[in-house]
C-alpha positions as CSV (number, residue, x, y, z in Angstrom):
1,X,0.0,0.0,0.0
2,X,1.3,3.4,-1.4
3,X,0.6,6.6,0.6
4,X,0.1,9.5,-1.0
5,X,2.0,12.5,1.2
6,X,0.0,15.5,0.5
7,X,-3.3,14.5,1.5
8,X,-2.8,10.8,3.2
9,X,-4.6,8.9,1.0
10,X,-3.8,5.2,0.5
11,X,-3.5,3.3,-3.3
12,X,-2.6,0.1,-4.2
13,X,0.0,0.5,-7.0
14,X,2.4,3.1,-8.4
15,X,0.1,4.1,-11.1
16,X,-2.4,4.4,-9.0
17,X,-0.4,6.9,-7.4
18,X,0.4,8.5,-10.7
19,X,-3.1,8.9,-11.0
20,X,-3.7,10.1,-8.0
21,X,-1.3,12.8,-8.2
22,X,-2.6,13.4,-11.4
23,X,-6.0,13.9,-10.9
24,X,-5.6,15.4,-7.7
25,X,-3.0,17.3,-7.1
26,X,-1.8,18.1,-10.3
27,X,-4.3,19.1,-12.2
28,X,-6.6,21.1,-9.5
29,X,-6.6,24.9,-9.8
30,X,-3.1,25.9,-8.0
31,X,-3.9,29.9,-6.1
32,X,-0.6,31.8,-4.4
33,X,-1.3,31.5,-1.0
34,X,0.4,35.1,-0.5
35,X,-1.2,37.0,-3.1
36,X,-4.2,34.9,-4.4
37,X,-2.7,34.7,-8.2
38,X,-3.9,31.5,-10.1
39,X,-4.1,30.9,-13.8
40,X,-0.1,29.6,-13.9
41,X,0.8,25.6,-13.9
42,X,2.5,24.3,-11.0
43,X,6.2,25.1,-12.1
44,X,5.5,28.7,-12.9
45,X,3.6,29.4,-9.2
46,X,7.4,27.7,-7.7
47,X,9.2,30.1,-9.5
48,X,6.5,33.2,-8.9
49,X,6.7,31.7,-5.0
50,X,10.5,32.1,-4.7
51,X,11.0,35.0,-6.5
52,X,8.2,37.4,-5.3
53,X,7.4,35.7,-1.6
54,X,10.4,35.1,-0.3
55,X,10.5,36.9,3.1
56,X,7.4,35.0,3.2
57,X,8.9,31.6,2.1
58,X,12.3,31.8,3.7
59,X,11.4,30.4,6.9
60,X,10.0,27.4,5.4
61,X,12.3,27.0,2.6
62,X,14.3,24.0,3.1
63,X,17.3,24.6,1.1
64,X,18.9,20.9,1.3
65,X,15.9,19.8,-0.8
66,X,17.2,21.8,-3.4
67,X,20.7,19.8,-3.4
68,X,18.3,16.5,-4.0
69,X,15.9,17.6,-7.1
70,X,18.2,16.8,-10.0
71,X,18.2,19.6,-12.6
72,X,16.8,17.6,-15.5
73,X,14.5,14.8,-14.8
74,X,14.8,11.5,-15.7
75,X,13.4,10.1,-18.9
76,X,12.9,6.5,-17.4
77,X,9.7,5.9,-16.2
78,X,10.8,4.4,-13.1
79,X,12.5,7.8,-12.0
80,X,9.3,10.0,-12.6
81,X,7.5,9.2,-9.5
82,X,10.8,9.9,-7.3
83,X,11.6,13.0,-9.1
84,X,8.0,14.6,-8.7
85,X,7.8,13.4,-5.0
86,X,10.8,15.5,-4.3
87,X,9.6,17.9,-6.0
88,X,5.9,18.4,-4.2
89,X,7.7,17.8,-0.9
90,X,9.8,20.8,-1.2
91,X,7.2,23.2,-2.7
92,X,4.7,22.2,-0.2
93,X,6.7,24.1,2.8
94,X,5.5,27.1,1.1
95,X,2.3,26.3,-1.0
96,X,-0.8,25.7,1.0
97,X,-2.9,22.4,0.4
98,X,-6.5,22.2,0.0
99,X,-7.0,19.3,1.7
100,X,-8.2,19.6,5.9
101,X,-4.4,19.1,8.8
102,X,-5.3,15.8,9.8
103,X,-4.4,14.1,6.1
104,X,-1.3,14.7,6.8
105,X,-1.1,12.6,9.8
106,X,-0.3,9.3,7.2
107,X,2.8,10.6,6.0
108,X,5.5,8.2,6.4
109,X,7.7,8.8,9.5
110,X,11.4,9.2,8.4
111,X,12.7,13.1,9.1
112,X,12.4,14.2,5.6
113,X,8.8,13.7,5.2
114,X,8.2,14.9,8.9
115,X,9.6,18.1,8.2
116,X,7.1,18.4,5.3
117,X,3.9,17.3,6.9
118,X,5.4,20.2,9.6
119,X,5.4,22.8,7.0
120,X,2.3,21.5,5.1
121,X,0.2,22.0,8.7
122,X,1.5,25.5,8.8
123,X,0.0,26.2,5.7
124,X,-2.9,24.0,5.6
125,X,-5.1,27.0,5.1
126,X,-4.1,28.1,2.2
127,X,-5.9,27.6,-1.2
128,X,-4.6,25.3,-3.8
129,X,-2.0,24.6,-5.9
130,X,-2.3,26.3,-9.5
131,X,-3.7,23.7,-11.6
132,X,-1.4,22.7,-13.9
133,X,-2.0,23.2,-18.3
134,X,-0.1,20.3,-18.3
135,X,-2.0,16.9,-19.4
136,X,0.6,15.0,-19.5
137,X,1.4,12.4,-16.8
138,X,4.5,12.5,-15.3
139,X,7.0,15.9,-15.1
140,X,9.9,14.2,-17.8
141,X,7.6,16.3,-20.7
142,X,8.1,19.8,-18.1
143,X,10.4,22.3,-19.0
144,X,13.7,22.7,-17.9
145,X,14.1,23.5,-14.1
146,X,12.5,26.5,-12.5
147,X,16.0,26.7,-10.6
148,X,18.0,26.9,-13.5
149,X,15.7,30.0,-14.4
150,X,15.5,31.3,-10.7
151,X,19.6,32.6,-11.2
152,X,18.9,34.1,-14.3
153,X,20.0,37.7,-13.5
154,X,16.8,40.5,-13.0
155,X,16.9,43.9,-14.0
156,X,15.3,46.5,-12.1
157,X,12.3,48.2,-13.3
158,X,12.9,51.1,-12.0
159,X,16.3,52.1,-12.4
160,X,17.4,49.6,-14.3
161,X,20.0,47.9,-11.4
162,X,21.3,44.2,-12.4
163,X,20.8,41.4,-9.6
164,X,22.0,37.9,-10.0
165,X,18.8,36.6,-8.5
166,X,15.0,37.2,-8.0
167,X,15.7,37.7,-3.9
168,X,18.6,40.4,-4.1
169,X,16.2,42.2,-6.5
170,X,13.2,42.2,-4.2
171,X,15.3,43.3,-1.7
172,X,16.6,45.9,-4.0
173,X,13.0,47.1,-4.9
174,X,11.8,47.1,-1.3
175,X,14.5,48.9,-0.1
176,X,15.2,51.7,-2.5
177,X,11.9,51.8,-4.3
178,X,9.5,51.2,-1.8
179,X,7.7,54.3,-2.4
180,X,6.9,53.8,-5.4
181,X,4.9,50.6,-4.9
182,X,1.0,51.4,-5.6
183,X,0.3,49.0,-2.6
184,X,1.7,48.2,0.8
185,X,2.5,44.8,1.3
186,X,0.7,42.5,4.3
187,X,3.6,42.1,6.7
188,X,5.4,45.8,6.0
189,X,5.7,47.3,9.1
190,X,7.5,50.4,7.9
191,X,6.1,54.0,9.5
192,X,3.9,56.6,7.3
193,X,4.6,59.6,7.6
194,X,1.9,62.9,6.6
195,X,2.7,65.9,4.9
196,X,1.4,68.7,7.4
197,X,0.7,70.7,4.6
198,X,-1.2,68.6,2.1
199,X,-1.9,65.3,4.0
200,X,0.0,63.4,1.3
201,X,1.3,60.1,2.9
202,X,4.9,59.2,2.1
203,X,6.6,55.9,3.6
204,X,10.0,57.2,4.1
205,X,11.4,60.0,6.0
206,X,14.0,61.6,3.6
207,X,11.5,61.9,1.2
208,X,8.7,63.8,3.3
209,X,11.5,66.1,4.3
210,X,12.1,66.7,0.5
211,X,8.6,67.1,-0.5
212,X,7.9,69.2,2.6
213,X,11.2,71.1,1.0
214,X,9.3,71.6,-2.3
215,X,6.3,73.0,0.0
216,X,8.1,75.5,1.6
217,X,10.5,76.7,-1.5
218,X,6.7,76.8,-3.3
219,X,5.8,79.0,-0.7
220,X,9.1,81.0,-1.0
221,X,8.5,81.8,-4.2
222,X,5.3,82.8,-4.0
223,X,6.1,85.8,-1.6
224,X,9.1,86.7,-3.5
225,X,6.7,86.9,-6.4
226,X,4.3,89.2,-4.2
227,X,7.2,90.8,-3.0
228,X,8.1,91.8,-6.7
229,X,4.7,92.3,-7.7
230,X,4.6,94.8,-5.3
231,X,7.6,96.2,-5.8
232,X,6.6,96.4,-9.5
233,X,3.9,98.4,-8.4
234,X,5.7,100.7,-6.1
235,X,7.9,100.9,-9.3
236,X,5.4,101.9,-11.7
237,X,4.2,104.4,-9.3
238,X,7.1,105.9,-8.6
239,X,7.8,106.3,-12.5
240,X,4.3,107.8,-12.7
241,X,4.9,110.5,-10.3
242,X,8.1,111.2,-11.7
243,X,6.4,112.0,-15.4
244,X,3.4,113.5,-13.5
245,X,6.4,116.1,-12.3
246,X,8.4,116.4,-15.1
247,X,5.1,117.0,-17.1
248,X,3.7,119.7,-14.4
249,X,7.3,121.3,-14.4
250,X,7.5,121.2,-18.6
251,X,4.1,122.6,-18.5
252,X,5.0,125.6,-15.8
253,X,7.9,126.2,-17.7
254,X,6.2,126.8,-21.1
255,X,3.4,128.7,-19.2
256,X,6.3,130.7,-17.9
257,X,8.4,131.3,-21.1
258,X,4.4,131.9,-23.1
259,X,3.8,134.7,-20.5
260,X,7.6,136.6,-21.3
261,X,6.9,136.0,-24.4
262,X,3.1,137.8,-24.4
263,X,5.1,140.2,-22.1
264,X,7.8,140.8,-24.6
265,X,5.2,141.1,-28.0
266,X,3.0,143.3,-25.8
267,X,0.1,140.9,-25.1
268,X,0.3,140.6,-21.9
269,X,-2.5,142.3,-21.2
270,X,-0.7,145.5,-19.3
271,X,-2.7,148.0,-21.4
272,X,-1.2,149.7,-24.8
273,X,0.4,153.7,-26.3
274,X,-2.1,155.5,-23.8
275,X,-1.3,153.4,-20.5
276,X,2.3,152.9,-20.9
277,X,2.9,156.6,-21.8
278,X,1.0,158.0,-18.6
279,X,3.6,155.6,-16.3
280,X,6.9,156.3,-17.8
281,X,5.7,160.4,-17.7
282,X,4.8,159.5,-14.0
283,X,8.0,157.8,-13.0
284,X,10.0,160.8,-14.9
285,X,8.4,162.9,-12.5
286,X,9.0,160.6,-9.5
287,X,12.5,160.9,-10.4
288,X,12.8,164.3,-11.1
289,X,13.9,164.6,-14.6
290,X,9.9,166.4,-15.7
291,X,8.1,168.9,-13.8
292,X,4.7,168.8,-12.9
293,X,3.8,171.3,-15.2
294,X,5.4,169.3,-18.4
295,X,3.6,166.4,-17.4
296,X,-0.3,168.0,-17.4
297,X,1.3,169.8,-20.7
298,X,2.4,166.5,-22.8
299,X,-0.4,164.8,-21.2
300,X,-2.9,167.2,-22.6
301,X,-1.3,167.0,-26.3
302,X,-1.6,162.9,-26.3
303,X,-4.8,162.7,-25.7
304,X,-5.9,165.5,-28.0
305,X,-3.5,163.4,-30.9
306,X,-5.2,160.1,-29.5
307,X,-8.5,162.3,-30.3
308,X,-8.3,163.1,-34.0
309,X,-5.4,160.0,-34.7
310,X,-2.7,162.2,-36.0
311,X,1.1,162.2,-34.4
312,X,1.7,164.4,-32.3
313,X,5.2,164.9,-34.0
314,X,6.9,165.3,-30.9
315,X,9.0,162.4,-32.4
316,X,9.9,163.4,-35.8
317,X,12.6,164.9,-37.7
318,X,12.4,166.4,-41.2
319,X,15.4,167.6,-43.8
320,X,17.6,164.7,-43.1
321,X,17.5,163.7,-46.9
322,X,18.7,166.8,-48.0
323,X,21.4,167.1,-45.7
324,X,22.9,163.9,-46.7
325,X,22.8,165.0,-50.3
326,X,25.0,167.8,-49.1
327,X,27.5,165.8,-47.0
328,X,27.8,163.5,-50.0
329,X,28.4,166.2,-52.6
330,X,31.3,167.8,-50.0
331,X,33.1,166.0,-47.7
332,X,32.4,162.1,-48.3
333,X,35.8,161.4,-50.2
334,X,35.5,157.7,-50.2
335,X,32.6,156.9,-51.3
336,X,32.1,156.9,-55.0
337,X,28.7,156.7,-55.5
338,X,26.0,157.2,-53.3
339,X,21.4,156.3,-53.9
340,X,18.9,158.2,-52.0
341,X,15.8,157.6,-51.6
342,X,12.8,160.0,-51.6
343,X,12.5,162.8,-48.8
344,X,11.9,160.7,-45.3
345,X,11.2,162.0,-42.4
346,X,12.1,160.2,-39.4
347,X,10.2,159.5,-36.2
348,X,12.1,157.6,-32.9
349,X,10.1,155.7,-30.2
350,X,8.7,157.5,-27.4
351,X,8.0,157.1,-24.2
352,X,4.5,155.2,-25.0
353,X,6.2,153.2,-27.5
354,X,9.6,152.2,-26.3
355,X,10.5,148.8,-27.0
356,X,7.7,147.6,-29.0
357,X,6.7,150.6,-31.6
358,X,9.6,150.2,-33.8
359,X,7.2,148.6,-36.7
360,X,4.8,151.6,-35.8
361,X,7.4,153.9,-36.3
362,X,9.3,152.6,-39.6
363,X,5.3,152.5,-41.4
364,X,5.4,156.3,-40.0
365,X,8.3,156.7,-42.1
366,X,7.5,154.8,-45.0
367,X,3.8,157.4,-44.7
368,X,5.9,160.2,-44.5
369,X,7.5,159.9,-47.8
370,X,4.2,158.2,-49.9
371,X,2.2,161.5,-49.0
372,X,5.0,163.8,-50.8
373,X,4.8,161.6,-53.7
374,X,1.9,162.5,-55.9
375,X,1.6,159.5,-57.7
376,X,-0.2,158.4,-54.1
377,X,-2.0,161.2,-54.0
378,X,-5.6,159.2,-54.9
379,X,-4.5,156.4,-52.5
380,X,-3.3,159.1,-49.8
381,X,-6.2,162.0,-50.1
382,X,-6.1,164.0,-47.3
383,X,-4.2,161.8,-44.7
384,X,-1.7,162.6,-42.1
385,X,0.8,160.4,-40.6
386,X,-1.6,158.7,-37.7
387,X,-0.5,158.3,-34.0
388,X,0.5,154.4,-33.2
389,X,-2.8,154.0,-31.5
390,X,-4.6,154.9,-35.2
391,X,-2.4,152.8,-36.8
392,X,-3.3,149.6,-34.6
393,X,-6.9,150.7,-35.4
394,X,-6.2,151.2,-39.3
395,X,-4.7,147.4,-39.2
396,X,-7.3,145.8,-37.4
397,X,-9.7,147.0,-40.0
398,X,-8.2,145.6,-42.9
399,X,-8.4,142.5,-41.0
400,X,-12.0,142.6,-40.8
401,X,-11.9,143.3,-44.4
402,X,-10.1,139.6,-45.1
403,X,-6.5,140.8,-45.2
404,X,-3.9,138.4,-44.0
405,X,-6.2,135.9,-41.8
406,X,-3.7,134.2,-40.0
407,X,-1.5,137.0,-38.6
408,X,-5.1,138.2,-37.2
409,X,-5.3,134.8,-35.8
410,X,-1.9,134.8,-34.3
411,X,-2.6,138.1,-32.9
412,X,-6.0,137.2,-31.9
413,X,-7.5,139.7,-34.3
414,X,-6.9,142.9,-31.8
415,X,-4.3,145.2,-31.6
416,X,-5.6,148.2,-29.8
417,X,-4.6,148.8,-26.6
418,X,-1.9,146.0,-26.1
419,X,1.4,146.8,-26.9
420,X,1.6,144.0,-29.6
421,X,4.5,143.8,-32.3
422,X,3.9,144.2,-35.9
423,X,6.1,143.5,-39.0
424,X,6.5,143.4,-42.7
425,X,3.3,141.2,-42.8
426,X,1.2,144.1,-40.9
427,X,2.9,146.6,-43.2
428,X,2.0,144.8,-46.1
429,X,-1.4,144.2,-45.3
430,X,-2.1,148.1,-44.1
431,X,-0.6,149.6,-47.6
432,X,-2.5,146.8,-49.1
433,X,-5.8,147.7,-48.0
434,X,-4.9,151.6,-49.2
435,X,-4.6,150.5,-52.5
436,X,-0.7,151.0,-52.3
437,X,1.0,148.4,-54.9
438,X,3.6,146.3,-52.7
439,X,5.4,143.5,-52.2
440,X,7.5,141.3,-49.4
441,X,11.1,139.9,-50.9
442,X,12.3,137.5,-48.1
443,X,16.0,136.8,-47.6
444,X,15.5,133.5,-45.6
445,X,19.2,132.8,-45.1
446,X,22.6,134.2,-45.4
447,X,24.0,134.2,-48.5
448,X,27.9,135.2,-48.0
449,X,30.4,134.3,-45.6
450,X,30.2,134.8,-41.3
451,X,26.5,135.5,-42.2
452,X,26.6,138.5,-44.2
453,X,23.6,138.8,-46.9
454,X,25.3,139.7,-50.3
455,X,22.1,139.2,-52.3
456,X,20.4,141.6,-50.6
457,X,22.4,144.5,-50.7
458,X,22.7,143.6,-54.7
459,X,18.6,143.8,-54.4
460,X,18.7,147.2,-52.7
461,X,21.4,148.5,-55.3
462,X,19.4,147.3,-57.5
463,X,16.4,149.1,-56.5
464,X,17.3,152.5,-56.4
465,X,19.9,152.3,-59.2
466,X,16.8,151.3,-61.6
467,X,16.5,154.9,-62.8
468,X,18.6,156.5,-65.4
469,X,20.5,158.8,-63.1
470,X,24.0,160.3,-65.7
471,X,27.3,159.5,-63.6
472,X,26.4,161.9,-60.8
473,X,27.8,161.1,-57.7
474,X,24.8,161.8,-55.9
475,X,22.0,160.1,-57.2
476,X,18.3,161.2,-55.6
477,X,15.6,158.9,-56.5
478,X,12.1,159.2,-56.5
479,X,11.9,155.5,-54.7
480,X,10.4,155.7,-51.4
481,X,12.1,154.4,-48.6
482,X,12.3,150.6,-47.8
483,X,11.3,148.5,-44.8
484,X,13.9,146.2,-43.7
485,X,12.7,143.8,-40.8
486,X,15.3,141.7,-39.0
487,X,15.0,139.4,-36.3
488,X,13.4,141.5,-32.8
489,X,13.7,144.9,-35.3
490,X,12.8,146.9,-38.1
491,X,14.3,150.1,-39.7
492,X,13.9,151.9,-42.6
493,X,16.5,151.6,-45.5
494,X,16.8,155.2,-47.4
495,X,20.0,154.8,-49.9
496,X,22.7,152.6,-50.3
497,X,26.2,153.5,-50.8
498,X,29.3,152.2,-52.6
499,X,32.9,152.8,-51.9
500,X,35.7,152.7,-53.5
501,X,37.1,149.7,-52.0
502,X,34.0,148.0,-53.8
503,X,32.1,147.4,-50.4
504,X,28.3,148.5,-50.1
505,X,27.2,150.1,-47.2
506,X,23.0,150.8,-46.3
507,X,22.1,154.2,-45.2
508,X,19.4,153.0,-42.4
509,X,17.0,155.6,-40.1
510,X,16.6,153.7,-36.8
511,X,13.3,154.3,-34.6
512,X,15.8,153.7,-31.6
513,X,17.6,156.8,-32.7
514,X,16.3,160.1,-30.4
515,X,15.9,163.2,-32.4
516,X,19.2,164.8,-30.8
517,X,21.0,162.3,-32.4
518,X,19.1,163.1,-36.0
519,X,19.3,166.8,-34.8
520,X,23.1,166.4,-35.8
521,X,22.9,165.3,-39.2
522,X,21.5,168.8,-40.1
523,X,24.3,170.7,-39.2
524,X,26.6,172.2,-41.8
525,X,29.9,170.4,-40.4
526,X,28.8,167.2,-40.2
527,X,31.5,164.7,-40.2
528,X,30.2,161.4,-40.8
529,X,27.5,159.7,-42.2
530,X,23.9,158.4,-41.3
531,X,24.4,154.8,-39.2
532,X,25.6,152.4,-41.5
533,X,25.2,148.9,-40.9
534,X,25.0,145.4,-42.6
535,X,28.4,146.2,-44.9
536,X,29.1,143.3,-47.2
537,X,31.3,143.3,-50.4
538,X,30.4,143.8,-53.6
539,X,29.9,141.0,-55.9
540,X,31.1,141.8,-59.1
């Protein structure tokens, strides 16, 4: 009688037992006892047991069974009962049978099977063997051993570490990759640790401190952020204000310069001829330099010129032409020739006019030598030379009759009673609107060297040496007088003169020149010339 050692039951003959085994034990479903995985034959759950349970297997791992299961079983039939004894016998100290302790109690007695039934009541429990795919009877048609495959070498999955056997590399995974299990196993007793911050549950120290690391640099970085969020703002500000000042300083600046400049051009709102005239008469007698007496006088005689619009001639000097002609015909010895123009008086500012009448006074002049001309006599009928305050007046109205609408605009279409500038364009547009034929000839730039204007003294000797005039010395035109403006002042050209050293030289009547100073010009021993300015040479 034939015993059968995993569940006690008793056979006649060894193929009985075969069958047994077989039928059995062989062939019934075979389950992990560790990890309930089933579906593999009963060589590949020995090789999954060894290699993935065994911490779990090791105390019941018997390894001189291993030295008895030869590594290629026999062929002979005889052998193949042996061979798969030894091999259920040391399997079984870590595979669970499905059969109840007490069928183990007929195993035979000798020590090796006594230390089997011992392991097999330990795991008596368990659930069965995988069943084996095989059909064969016998294990000579299995494949090779599963030892010979168990010291293959393993790789790591994770970093890729070679291990000559299955156990080194669980130990490897456990130990260095434990973390990044997706399950703990049964028997781990390791310590979790939680992330006061986030709750997240890591199973190893060094790496909670270096995720709570990556909390706090998170945290870091998110106040230096604010930190320079705010300080961009604090930036931005500040660069705001700064252009807020600069602006509010350019813009005081310009209203600054805008008011000197009103101040300068007489638009500043201080009053005009009548106002300023009564405080500089005022501070002359303050100072002494006018009586009381002078002062009612003059006064008296302005405002009976400001009445009717006529100068009061208080300014003006006559015979200055004709005196030139005689200093020229006499005395000048190095000139050669000499171009006047047509008799001129001259007027100088006054105190109602001083430093802003000049344009007043050079139109005076210009007047002055139109209404001795009789071909303006129908343009000129019965007209005086008119007090500055008539001549604002006169300019204003030719405005209104559509002369020159942008110097209106730029002078905001008034004139009287401000002590506003004019020039050549307020000229023009006054003789204009008499029916007086002129024109504006604009020198733009210099046209010689160190800024001299060549071309326009060519013009001016050009102008008044037009007429046939014989090889006289002296030459007295009947051209009137020209206004010359100039940047911050205007005068009145009235002849040009050429010298022998082939230079040209303007004979000019300033308005900034008092009458004393003209009052010398008349005399009989004059010694020089009128002021001669703006000399350039001669450009053959």
């Amino acid at each position: 009688m034939l015993s059968c050692d995993i569940c006690g039951e008793t056979v006649t003959s060894e193929s009985d037992m075969k069958t047994h085994l077989l039928i059995f034990h062989m062939e019934n479903e075979v389950i992990c006892p560790f990890c309930q995985l089933s579906g593999l034959n009963y060589d590949d759950m020995c090789f999954h047991i060894d290699t993935s349970h065994f911490e779990q297997n090791s105390p019941e791992r018997n390894i001189e069974r291993l030295g008895r299961i030869p590594c290629e079983t026999s062929c002979k039939e005889d052998n193949t009962l042996q061979s798969t004894m030894e091999v259920n016998s040391s399997v079984y100290s870590a595979c669970a049978s499905n059969y109840p302790k007490s069928s183990a109690q007929s195993l035979p007695k000798d020590n090796t099977i006594k230390d089997e039934v011992f392991y097999s009541e330990n795991l008596i429990e368990s659930n069965k063997f995988l069943k084996s795919k095989e059909k064969q009877s016998g294990l000579s048609k299995t494949k090779k051993s599963i030892y010979e495959t168990s010291y293959s070498p393993v790789e790591c999955p994770f970093c890729g570490k070679i291990e000559e056997c299955s156990q080194d590399m669980e130990n490897h995974v456990k130990t260095h990759h434990g973390s990044l299990l997706d399950t703990q196993l049964e028997d781990c007793d390791q310590p979790l640790y939680d992330c006061p911050m986030c709750g997240l549950i890591c199973t190893n120290y060094c790496i909670l401190q270096e995720h709570v690391d990556l909390h706090l640099e998170e945290s870091s970085f998110q106040q230096g952020v604010d930190r320079m969020q705010c300080s961009d703002l604090e930036l931005a500000q500040q660069l705001q204000q700064e252009e807020d000042d600069r602006r509010s300083e350019e813009a005081k600046q310009e209203m600054e310069e805008f008011q000197k400049l009103q101040q300068q051009y007489g638009l500043d709102g201080s009053g005009g001829y009548k106002q300023q005239q009564l405080r500089n008469m005022e501070r002359e007698v303050n100072r002494g330099r006018m009586h009381p007496a002078e002062f009612h006088k003059r006064k008296a005689d302005m405002m009976e010129s400001l009445a009717v619009g006529v100068d009061d001639e208080t300014t003006k000097t006559s015979g200055i032409i004709e005196a030139l002609h005689r200093h020229y015909q006499n005395i000048a010895t190095d000139v050669r020739r000499v171009w006047l123009s047509a008799v001129v008086d001259h007027f100088h500012s006054s105190l109602g006019d001083k430093g802003w009448g000049c344009g007043y006074r050079n139109f005076q002049m210009l007047l002055s030598s139109l209404l001795r001309n009789d071909a303006y006599d129908d343009c000129l009928k019965g007209m005086s030379v008119p007090c500055i305050p008539k001549i604002q007046s006169m300019i204003e109205d030719a405005w209104k009759e559509g002369f020159d609408p942008q110097g209106a605009s730029q002078l905001n279409n008034r004139l009287q009673g401000t002590k506003a500038w004019i020039g050549a364009c307020e000229v023009y547009t006054l003789l204009t609107s008499l029916r007086i034929k002129c024109r504006i000839v604009d020198f733009h730039k210099a046209t010689g060297p160190l800024g001299t204007h060549p071309r326009l003294f060519e013009w001016i000797l050009n102008y008044y040496s037009s007429e046939r005039d014989g090889n006289s010395k002296v030459v007295r035109t009947s051209k009137p007088p020209i206004y010359l403006q100039h940047q911050g002042h205007s005068r009145t050209v009235v002849g040009i003169e050429e010298r022998k050293n082939q230079t040209l030289c303007l004979l000019i009547f300033d308005p900034g020149c008092p009458s004393r100073e003209m009052q010398k010009l008349l005399k009989q021993d004059i010694e020089r010339q009128a002021s001669q300015v703006f000399t350039a040479e001669k450009i053959p």
